[in-house]
Phi, psi and omega in degrees: 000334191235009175260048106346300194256000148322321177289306177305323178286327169320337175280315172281009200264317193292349172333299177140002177305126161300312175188177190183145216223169181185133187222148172238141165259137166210138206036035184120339205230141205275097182251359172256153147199117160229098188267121186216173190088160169275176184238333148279160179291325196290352193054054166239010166229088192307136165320148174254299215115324169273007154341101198291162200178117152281130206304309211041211190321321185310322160340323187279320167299002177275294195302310180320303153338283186282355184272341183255019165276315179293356202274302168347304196275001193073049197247004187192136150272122194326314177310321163320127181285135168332314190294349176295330178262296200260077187269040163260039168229027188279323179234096186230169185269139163252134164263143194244175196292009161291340181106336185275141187282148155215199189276086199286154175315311190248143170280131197298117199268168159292312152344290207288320184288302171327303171236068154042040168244035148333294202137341168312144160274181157238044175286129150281322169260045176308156194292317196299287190310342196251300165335303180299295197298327161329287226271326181275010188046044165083025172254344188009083178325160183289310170314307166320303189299303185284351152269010179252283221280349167305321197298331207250141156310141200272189201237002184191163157308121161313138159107321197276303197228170197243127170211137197287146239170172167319306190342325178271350176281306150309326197272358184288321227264295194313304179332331172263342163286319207267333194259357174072038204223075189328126172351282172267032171232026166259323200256348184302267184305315180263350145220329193299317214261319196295295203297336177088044174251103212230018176272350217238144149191168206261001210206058171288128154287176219291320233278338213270336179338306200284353196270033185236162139007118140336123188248147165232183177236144133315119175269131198266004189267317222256342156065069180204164172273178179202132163282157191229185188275194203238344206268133177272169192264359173298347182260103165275353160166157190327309217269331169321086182244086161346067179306341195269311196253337205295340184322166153222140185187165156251131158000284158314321148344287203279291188327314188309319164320295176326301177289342166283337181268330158281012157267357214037063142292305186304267200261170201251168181259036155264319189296329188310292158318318169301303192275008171237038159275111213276106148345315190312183185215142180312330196289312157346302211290341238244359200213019200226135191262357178280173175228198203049232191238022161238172182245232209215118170253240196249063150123013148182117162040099189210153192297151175256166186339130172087310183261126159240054179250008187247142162218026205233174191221171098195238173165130211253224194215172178292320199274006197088359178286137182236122169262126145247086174231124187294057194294320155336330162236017179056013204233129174259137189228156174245123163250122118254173172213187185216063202193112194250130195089020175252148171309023197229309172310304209283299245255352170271003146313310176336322190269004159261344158318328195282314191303276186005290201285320182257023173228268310187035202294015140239057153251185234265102146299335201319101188254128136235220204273135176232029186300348188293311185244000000 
């Protein structure tokens, strides 16, 4: 039934991928899990499957969660300015492409964090950010952060156009203003602990680092991984917990996580339908990097307006991680690998057709380019 997608993970390992794990759900039940590879070049240490692994981007559908558990309780509406939580975005600036700052028009809404029309860069070494770690002696609180990342100018008019960005790293800092709760003993308590994730937080100390998985990089001359440091560089100092990038977790962690979210345990499946609802405005697309039928909800990938040949939500990671969840077909899927910059991002759309195909052998083929995220 599964060897497709035997093949397919098998395809990327040749790739130059060291290893790589993929576990599938379907109603509930785990009918796939394949870990293969080594976690050395030398190939003397076999993959387990229990590997600590950074999330990178996947992280952000964790903060998008807990950030839309308050939206539940009524405590902020997606119409809301930003400056109601955060008022040091209250006056903020735009550069415009001559280089001169001006006053911006629009105010940053909560909407606008979610699906990355703020206005944000994803400069990291921006001057205001160079700052924070100076001045906070490398812990650069998550609160912290966002007020230091206010000073810089924004790159578009909130609202206008969709560019990936900071944004979710701001909505960890609004979640600790509304719920009064440093971030990650906010996701703690409220999801990590509820789903039984107990590998996963946002706040490894630096020293617990050595305890994840080899991290590489793709060299694309030398068409091999090289191993790299482990502390990713989106985490900005200790006290920093990276909504957008910052996660650590294992493969049983995150399915779990996944799958709560597609039972609606996490969210009731009226918020669910909201965040897998496609946001854009045609003025988006035009600047938003996925192709094909899907569009952008609230903090993920989800089908767009009008298509229905897509039926799936999530997002993906730096390192190679892949999110997939079908609530229309019941089925969750996880992919990673510990490999940044590999011939494997763009290509890994791939593994929902092949998933597809082996429940589902006339759906929808339909691949696209996922080299962004």
């Amino acid at each position: 039934m599964f060897t497709k997608l035997d093949e397919k993970l098998d395809s990327f390992l040749a790739l130059g991928i060291p290893w790589n794990d993929c576990v599938v759900y379907h109603k509930g039940k785990r009918v796939y899990r394949r870990c293969q590879g080594t976690l050395d070049l030398a190939g003397t240490r076999p993959a387990t499957g229990r590997e600590l692994i950074n999330l990178y981007s996947c992280s952000k559908v964790i903060t998008c969660t807990a950030a839309l558990m308050l939206y539940e309780k009524g405590l902020f509406r997606l119409t809301d300015p930003l400056y109601d939580y955060l008022p040091e975005y209250a006056d903020m600036t735009v550069r415009d492409a001559d280089g001169k700052t001006r006053k911006a028009k629009n105010p940053i809404r909560i909407l606008d964090l979610f699906r990355m029309t703020a206005g944000f860069t994803y400069d990291l070494r921006s001057p205001s950010l160079n700052k924070l770690r100076k001045e906070t002696n490398g812990l650069s609180p998550t609160r912290e952060f966002a007020r230091y990342h206010a000073l810089e100018p924004l790159n578009c008019e909130p609202g206008e156009k969709w560019c990936y960005s900071l944004a979710h790293d701001v909505l960890a800092a609004v979640v600790e203003v509304i719920s009064d709760t440093e971030f990650n003993e906010f996701c703690k308590k409220s999801i990590f602990d509820p789903t039984e994730m107990p590998n996963t937080t946002f706040l490894l100390p630096y020293a617990e680092y050595d305890a994840l998985a080899p991290l590489y990089t793709y060299n694309d001359e030398e068409k091999r991984a090289v191993e790299c440091g482990k502390i990713p560089l989106y985490r900005l100092g200790k006290a920093h917990a990276s909504g957008g990038a910052g996660c650590v977790s294992t493969v049983d962690d995150f399915i779990r996580f996944l799958e709560a979210l597609r039972t609606g345990k996490l969210l009731t499946e009226a918020t669910l339908d909201l965040m897998t609802t496609d946001t854009l405005t045609d003025a988006h697309r035009t600047t938003y990097s996925y192709a094909g039928g899907y569009g952008y909800g609230l903090g993920v990938r989800c089908p767009k307006k009008g298509d229905t040949t897509i039926t799936d939500f999530g997002w993906g990671g730096a390192a190679g991680a892949y999110s997939l969840i079908d609530r229309k077909h019941e089925l969750t899927v996880f992919y990673t690998q510990h490999v940044l910059a590999s011939p494997v991002q763009a290509i890994r759309g791939e593994l929902r057709p092949v998933v597809m195909d082996c429940f589902f052998p006339d759906s929808d083929k339909a691949v696209v380019d996922q080299s962004k995220f």
